[in-house]
Every structure is written in C-alpha cells, then in structure tokens.
C-alpha positions as CSV (number, residue, x, y, z in Angstrom):
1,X,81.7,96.3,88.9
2,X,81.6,94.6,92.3
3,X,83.1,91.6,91.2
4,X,86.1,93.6,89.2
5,X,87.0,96.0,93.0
6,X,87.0,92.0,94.4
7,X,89.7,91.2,92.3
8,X,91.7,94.0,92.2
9,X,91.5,94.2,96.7
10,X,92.7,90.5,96.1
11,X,95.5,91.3,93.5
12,X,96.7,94.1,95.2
13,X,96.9,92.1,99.0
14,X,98.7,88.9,96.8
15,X,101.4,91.9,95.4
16,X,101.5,93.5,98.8
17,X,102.3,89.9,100.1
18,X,104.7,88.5,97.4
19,X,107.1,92.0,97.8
20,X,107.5,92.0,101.3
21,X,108.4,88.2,101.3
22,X,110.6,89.4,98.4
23,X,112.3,91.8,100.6
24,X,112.6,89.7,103.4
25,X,114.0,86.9,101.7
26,X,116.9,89.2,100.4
27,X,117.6,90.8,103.7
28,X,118.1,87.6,104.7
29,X,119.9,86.7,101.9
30,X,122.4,89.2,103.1
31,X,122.5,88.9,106.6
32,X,123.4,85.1,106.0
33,X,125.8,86.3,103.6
34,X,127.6,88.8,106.3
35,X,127.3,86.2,109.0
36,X,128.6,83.0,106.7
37,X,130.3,84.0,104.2
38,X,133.6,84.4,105.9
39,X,136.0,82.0,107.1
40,X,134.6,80.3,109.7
41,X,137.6,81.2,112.1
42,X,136.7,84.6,112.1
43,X,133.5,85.9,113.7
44,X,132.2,89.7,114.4
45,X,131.0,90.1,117.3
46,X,129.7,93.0,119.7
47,X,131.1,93.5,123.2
48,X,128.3,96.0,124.7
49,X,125.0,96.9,122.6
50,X,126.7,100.3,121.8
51,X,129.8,98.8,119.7
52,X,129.3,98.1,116.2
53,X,130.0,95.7,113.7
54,X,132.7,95.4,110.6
55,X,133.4,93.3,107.8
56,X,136.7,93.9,106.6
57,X,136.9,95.5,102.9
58,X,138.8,92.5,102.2
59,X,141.0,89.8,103.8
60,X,143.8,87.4,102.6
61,X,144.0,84.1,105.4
62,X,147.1,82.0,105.3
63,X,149.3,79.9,107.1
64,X,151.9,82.8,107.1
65,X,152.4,84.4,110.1
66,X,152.0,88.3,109.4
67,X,154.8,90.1,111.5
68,X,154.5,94.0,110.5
69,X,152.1,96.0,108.8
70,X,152.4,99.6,107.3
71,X,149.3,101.8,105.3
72,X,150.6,105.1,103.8
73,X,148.7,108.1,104.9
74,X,146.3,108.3,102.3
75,X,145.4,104.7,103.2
76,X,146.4,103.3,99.3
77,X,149.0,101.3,100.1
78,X,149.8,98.8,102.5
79,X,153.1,96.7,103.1
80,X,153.3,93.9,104.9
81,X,156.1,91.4,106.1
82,X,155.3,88.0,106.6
83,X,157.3,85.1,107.5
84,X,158.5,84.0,103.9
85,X,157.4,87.5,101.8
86,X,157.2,90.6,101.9
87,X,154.2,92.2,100.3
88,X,152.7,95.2,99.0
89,X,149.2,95.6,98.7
90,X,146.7,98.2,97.1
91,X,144.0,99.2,99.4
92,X,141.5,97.8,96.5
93,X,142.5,94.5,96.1
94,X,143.7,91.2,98.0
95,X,146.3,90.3,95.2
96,X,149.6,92.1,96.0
97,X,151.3,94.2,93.5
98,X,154.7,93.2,94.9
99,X,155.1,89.4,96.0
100,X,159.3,89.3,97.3
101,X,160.3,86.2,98.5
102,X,163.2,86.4,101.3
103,X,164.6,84.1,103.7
104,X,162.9,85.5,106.5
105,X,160.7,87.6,105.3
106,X,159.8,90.5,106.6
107,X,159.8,90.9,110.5
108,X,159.4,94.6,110.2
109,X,157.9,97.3,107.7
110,X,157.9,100.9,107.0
111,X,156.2,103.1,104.6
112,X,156.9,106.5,103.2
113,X,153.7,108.6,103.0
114,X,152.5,109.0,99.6
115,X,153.4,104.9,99.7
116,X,156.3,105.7,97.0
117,X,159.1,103.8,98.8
118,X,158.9,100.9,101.5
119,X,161.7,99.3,103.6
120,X,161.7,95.6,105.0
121,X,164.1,94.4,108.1
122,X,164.6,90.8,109.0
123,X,167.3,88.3,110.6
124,X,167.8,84.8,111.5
125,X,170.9,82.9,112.4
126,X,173.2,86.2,112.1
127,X,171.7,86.8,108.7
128,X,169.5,89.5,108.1
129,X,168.9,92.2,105.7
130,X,167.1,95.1,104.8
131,X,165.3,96.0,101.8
132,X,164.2,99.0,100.2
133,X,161.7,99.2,97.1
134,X,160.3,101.4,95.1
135,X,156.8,100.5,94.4
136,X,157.1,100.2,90.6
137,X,159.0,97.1,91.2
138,X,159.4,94.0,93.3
139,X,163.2,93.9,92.5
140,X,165.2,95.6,95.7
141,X,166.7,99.0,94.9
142,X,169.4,97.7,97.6
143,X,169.8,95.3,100.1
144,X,171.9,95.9,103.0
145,X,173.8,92.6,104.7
146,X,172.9,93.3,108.4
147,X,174.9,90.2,109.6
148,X,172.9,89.9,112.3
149,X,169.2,90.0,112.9
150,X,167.1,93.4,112.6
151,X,164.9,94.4,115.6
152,X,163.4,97.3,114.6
153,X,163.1,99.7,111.6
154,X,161.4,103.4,110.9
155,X,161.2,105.5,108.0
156,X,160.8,109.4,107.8
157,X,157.5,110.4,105.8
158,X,158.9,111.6,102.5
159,X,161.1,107.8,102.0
160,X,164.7,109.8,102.5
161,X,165.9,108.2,105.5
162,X,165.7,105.1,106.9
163,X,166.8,104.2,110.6
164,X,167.7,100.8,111.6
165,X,168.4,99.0,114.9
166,X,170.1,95.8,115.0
167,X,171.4,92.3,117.7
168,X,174.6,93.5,116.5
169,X,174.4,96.9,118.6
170,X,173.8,99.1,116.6
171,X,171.5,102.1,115.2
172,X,172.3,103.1,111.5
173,X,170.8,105.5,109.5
174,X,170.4,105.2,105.9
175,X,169.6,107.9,103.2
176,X,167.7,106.0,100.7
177,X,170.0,106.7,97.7
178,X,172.7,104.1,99.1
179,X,172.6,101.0,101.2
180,X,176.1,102.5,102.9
181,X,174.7,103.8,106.3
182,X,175.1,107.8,106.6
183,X,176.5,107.0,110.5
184,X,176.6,103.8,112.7
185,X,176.3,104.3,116.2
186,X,177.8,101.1,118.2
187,X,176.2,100.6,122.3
188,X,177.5,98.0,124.9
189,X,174.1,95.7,124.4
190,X,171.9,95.5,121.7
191,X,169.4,97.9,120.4
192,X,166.2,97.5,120.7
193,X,163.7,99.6,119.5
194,X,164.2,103.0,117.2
195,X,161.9,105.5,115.6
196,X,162.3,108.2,113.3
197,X,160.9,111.8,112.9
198,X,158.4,112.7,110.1
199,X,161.4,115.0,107.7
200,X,164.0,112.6,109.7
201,X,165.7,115.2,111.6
202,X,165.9,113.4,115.0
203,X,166.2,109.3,116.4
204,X,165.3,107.9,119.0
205,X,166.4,104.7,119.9
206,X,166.2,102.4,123.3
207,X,168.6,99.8,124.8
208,X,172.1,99.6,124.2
209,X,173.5,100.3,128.1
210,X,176.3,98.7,130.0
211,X,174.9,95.5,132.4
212,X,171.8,95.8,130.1
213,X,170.1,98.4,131.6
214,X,168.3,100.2,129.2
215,X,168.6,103.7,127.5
216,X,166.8,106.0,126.1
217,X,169.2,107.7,122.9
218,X,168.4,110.8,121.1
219,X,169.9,111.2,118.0
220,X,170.5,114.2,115.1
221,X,170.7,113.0,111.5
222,X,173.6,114.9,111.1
223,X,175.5,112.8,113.7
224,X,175.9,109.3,115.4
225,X,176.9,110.9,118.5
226,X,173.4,111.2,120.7
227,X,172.5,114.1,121.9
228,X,171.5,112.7,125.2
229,X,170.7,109.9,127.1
230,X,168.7,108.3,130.1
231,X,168.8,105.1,131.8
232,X,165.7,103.6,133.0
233,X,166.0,100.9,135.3
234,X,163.6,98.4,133.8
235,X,162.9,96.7,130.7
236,X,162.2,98.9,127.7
237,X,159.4,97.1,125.6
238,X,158.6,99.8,123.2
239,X,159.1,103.6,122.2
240,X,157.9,106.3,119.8
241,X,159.0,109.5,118.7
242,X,156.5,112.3,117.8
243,X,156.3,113.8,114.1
244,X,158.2,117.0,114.7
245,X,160.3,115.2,117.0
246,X,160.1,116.9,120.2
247,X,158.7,114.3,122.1
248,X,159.6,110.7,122.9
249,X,156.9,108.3,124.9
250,X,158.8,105.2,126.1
251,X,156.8,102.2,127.7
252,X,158.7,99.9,130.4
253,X,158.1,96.1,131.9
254,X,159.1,93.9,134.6
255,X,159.4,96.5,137.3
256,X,158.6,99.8,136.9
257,X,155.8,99.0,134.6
258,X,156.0,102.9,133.7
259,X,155.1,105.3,130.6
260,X,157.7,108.4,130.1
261,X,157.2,111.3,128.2
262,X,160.2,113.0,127.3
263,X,161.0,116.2,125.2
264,X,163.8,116.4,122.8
265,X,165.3,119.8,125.1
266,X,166.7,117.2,128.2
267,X,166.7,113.8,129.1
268,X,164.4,114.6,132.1
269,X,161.0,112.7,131.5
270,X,158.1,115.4,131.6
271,X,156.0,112.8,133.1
272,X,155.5,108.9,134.1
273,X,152.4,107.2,134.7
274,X,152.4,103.5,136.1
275,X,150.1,101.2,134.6
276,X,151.3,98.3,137.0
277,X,151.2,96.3,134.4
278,X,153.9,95.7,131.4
279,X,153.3,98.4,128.7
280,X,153.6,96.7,125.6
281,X,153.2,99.2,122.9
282,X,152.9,103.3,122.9
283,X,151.9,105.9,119.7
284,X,151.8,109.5,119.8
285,X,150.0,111.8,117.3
286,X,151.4,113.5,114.5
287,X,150.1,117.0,115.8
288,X,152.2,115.4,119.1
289,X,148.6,116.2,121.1
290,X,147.6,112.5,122.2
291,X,149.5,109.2,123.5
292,X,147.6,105.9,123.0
293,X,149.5,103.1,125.2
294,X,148.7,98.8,125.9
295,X,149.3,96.5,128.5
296,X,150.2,93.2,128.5
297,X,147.8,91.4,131.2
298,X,146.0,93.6,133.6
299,X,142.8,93.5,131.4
300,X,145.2,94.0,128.6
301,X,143.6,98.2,128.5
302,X,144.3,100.5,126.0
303,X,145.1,103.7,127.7
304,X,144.6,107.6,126.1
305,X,146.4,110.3,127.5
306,X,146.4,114.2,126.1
307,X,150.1,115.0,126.0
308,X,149.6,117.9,128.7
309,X,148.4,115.8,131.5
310,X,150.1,111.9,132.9
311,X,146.2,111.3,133.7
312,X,144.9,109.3,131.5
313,X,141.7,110.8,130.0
314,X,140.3,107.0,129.4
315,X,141.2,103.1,129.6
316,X,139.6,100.3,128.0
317,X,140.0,96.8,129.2
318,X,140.0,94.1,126.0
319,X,139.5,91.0,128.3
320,X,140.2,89.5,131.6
321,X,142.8,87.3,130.0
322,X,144.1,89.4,127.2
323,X,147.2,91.2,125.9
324,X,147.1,94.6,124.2
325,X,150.0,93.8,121.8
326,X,149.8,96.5,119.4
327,X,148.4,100.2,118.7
328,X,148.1,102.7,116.0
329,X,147.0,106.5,115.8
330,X,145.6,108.8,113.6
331,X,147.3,111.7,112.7
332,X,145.3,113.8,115.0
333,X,144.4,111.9,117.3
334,X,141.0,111.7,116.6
335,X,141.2,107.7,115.9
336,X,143.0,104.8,117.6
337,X,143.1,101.0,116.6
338,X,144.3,98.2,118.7
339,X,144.6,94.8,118.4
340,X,145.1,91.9,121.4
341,X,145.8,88.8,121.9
342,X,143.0,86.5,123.7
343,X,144.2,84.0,126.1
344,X,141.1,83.2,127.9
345,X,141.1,79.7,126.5
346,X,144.5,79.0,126.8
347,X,144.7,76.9,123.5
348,X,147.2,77.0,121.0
349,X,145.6,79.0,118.5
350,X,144.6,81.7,120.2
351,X,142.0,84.5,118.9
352,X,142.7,87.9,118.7
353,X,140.9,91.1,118.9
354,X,140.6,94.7,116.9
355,X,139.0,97.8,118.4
356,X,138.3,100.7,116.9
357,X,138.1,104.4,119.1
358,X,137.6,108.0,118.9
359,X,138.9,109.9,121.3
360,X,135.9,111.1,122.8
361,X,135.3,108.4,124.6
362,X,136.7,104.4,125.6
363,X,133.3,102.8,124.0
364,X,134.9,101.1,121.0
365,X,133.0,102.1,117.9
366,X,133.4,98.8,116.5
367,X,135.2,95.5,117.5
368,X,136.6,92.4,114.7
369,X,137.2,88.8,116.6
370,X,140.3,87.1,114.5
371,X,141.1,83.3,113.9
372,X,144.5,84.0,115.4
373,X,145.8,87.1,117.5
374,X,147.0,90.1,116.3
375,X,150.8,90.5,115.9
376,X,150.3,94.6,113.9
377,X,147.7,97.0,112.6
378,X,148.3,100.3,111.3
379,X,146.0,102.9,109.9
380,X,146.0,105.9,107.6
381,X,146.6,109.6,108.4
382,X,142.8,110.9,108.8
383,X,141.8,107.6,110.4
384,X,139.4,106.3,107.8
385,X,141.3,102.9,107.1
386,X,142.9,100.5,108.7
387,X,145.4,97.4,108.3
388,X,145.6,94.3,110.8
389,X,148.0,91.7,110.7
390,X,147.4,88.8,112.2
391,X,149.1,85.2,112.9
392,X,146.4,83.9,110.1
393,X,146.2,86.8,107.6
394,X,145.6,90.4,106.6
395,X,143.0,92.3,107.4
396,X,142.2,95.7,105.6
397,X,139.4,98.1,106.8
398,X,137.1,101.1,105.9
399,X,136.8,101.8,109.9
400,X,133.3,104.1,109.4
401,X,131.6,101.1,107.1
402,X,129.9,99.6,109.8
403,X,127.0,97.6,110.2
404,X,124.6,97.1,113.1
405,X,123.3,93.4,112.8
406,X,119.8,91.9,113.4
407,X,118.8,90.5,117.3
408,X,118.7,87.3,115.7
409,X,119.4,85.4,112.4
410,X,116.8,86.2,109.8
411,X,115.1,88.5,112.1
412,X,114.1,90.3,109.6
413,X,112.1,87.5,107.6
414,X,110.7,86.7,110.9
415,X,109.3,90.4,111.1
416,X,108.2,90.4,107.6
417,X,106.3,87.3,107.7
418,X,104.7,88.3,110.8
419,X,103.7,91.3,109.1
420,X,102.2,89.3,106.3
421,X,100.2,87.1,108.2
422,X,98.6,90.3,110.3
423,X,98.1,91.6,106.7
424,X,96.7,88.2,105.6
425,X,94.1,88.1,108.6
426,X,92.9,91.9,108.3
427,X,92.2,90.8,104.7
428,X,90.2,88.2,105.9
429,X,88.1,89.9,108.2
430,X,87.7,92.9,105.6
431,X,86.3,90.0,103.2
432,X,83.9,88.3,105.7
433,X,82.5,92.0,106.8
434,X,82.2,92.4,102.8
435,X,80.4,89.0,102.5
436,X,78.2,90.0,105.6
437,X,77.2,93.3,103.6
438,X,76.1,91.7,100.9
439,X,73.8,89.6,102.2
C-alpha cells in the first residue's frame, strides 16, 4: 500500500507540473501572438499605468493614403475614401463590399445612419466629383461634375440631403434623388468647411467673405439665402453643427486661436474660449450637451467642454511634439476618440496616435500607436466602435475589448515556472521527511 500512495503523490506532482507548464506555454503563446503578430509598424503601447491596451478588430495596411472615414451609428458600416477608391466596409470583415475606383478617390465621406446611402467628394486639377451609393451596389446612383475640387461634404442622418462645399465658391445642397442641387449659394472666396443637421433642416458653412476673411453662414434647406452671418477675423480651420441644429462650434487659427459657440437664434457667439494654440478640429454631441475640440501644437490637447460653460471641464495633452488632427463623439457624449499626428522625430513617416475617453475624466481609457499619423476616425452612435484612418491603413475597433498586458514578455511563463520549481522543491523535501520516517 505504501509503495502504491508513492506513486500516485508522484503522478499527481508530474500532472500538477505538466498543466501549469501547459498553461503557461499558451499564455505565452498568446501574449506573443498580441505583441507579434501585427505589422511591425504598429505597436500598442501604454502612456501611464492606468491606460489600457487595444488590438484592433481588424486592420487593412496599404500604401493608400486614407483621407475620410465614416461608421454609421449602429457601428455596421464604415466608408472610407482613400486616395485611388472609395470603400465600403462591413464592421466584420477587412474585404470591402464596395471597391470604386475614382480619379481621386475619395477626400471626403459621409454616411447616412442606418449605413443605407453614402456620399464621396473629391477634386484635383478643377476636376472633382461627388458620388452617391446606395450600399447594394458599387455602381454610383449619380455623379455630380463639381468642376472644381470639393473641400468638404456632410450628410443629414436619414441619407436625404447632402450638403457640399466647393474651390469654386460655393455651398450646394443636394436631395439625394437627383444630382441637380436643390440651391447653390455663390460667396466672394471659397468655402471651406460645411455641416449638416441630423433631419437636414439647417447648414452651416464657413469661409466665403470678401478679402478672405472668414464667415460663419447659416443656412435653411428651404433656401440659399443664409439666414445670418459672422465674420471672424482669423482663419477658420474647422466647424460643426449640432444634431437638432441649434448650435454651431467653430474652431479658428493663426490669431485668434479661438473656439465659438454659436446658437442658430443670432450670429452672436454664446461663448469663446482661446486655446492659444490653432484649433484644428471641433465635434459636438448629438443631445448638443458636450464639445470635444484639438490643437495643432501646444501639446497637441484634446479639450472637453459641457455646452453650458466656455471652461473646459478637462484637457489632455497627446505629446510635446504632436498635432491633434482629428476628433469624433458619441452621441451622448459619453465617448470621445482622437487621433494625432507624432512629430517628435521629425522623420518622414511619422507615427500617429488614437485615444480613447469617457467623459468623466482626461485619463485615456486606452491608447493605439499607428505606423503613420492619423488623417480621420469616426465612431458609432453609443460609442462602442470606432474607425481610424490613417496615412498607412484602416483601423476598425471594439473600443471596450481591451487588454491589460503582462510587465514583461512571457511573464507569465516566468511566474508559472517559478511556481513549479517551488512545487518541485516542497515535493522534495515532503519525500526526504517521508524517507526519514521510514527508517
């Protein structure tokens, strides 16, 4: 009987020891997976020991610049323009459902919500277009002939109407059943930027002044004739209109370096806030609650504001040598992604940067490194997915998968086979106090 309990104490230690090296090897396994496995341009790494890591759901790395990105609000679709294509991509797979091949591709996106319809704006040379699809098919509904090159484009939520600014000086609106423009509204300069409310009912647009000195333009669908305006004596780098439309954020460069918040009742702003640096992007909420803003330099910080109150309620600086080049905002405000552009090396292919927020505070909940910097990201309406474009690929993101790596590289092996050798010596000492009893 003695002899049998030997064997089985020394069968069950060799088990014990062959599963936890078992487990350790596929931990590591895995780890070496998530930390090699990816192209070795782009890297995850932490910032502080409270931000997490991500690996992307899945990521398509080319040579093709990505210019705009746009996720509908349940997060299925995504459309992207890129320098030769434009794309449109299913949340569950890297192989795009439509694969159009244009001239000059895509420079700007937009999406209707339920991803139905999605409109693409380029130009180059005096020769751009827009597009508008339907996502059964990768054959335009219409083209329009801008005859001049598109510099920004919106959409309202349910695909109807489609708002265009243009080199050529102009802000047309399109309903989506015709590529002839409901109205045309023609300004001194050229426009810009312009955004569209969520049922289309107001436009906003910026530029378009005498002696280049920019404007901001409200718009009515039913009209081209705005129904105010406001010069701001500085450069006008970008602008957004709020769902309902009743608010207009507006971020300036150069001089002023100033945020305005403006309601749709005057041309008044409600508020500024000087950042002292160039403001290079701005978002506001669908519930019109919550203003996410970036500068270019300055630490390139994001900056949160509640609507109510030209105070910021927190910054984040991405990097000494950085610019916060773009933004994006839940529908709530509960989320906020933004991507930079890393400068600190001062190469030609320079990194970029994504962070991810909630609003209760300016830790990032997690932070992607890119091989090239980030030129777009978008994300869906209840914040749980996200697209980047970059200058080396797409991105695409479930923003609450994330992972908190080991110390070190096969840390956990380490631990386990530590563990094994303790268990290893106790066995021996249990056998030599056995031996010691028997005698």
């Amino acid at each position: 009987m003695k002899s049998i309990k030997r064997v089985s104490i020394r069968r069950v230690f060799t088990y014990v020891i062959i599963f936890i090296l078992f487990i350790g090897f596929q931990d590591n396994s895995k780890s070496w997976e998530k930390n090699n496995l990816v192209d070795p341009k782009v890297t995850n790494l932490r910032t502080s020991s409270e931000v997490g890591q991500i690996k992307p759901l899945w990521s398509r790395l080319s040579d093709e610049s990505i210019s705009d990105v746009a996720m509908s609000a349940d997060g299925n679709y995504v459309a992207v323009g890129a320098t030769n294509h434009i794309y449109l991509y299913t949340r569950q797979s890297s192989s795009p459902i439509i694969n159009y091949s244009a001239t000059y591709g895509g420079r700007h996106i937009a999406i209707s919500s339920n991803g139905d319809y999605f409109t693409a704006a380029n130009g180059g040379g005096g020769d751009g277009k827009l597009f508008f699809f339907h996502k059964s098919s990768s054959t335009p509904l219409w083209i329009f002939d801008i005859l001049d090159s598109a510099t920004s484009l919106s959409m309202s939520s349910d695909g109807k109407y489609i708002a265009l600014a243009s080199y050529d000086k102009k802000v047309r609106l399109f309903n989506r059943s015709s590529s002839t423009p409901l109205w045309t509204f023609s300004a001194p300069s050229g426009i810009d930027d312009v955004d569209i409310s969520s049922d289309g009912s107001y436009i906003s647009a910026t530029g378009g002044s005498i002696a280049n000195i920019p404007k901001v333009f409200l718009f009515g669908k039913s009209s081209s004739i705005p129904l105010w305006n406001y010069t701001i004596y500085d450069k006008i780098v970008s602008m957004a209109i709020s769902s309902d439309g009743n608010y207009i954020v507006v971020g300036s460069s150069s001089l002023a370096n100033k945020i305005y918040l403006f309601n749709k009742t005057g041309s008044t702003p409600m508020w500024t806030f000087t950042t002292g640096y160039p403001i290079m992007t701005v978002e506001i909420s669908n519930d019109t609650n919550y203003i996410v803003a970036g500068i270019e330099n300055g630490g390139g910080k994001v900056y949160f504001f509640n609507r109510s109150n030209p105070l910021p309620l927190w910054s984040y600086s991405t990097g000494t040598d950085a610019h916060l080049t773009t933004v994006a905002i839940s529908s709530n405000g509960s989320y906020i992604i933004a991507g930079n552009e890393d400068y600190s090396g001062e190469t030609e292919i320079r990194p970029g940067n994504v962070y991810f927020f909630q609003k209760s505070t300016s830790i990032p909940i997690w932070h992607y490194r890119t091989g090239r910097y980030v030129c777009a990201v978008s994300i869906s309406s209840d914040g749980t997915y996200s697209a980047v474009g970059s200058r080396r690929g797409l991105y695409i993101f479930d923003n609450h998968r994330i992972t908190n790596p080991s110390p070190i590289p096969g840390y956990n092996l380490y631990l386990l086979l530590g563990t094994t050798c303790i268990i290893c010596v106790l066995y021996k000492k249990v056998r030599l106090k056995t031996i010691k009893k028997r005698k």
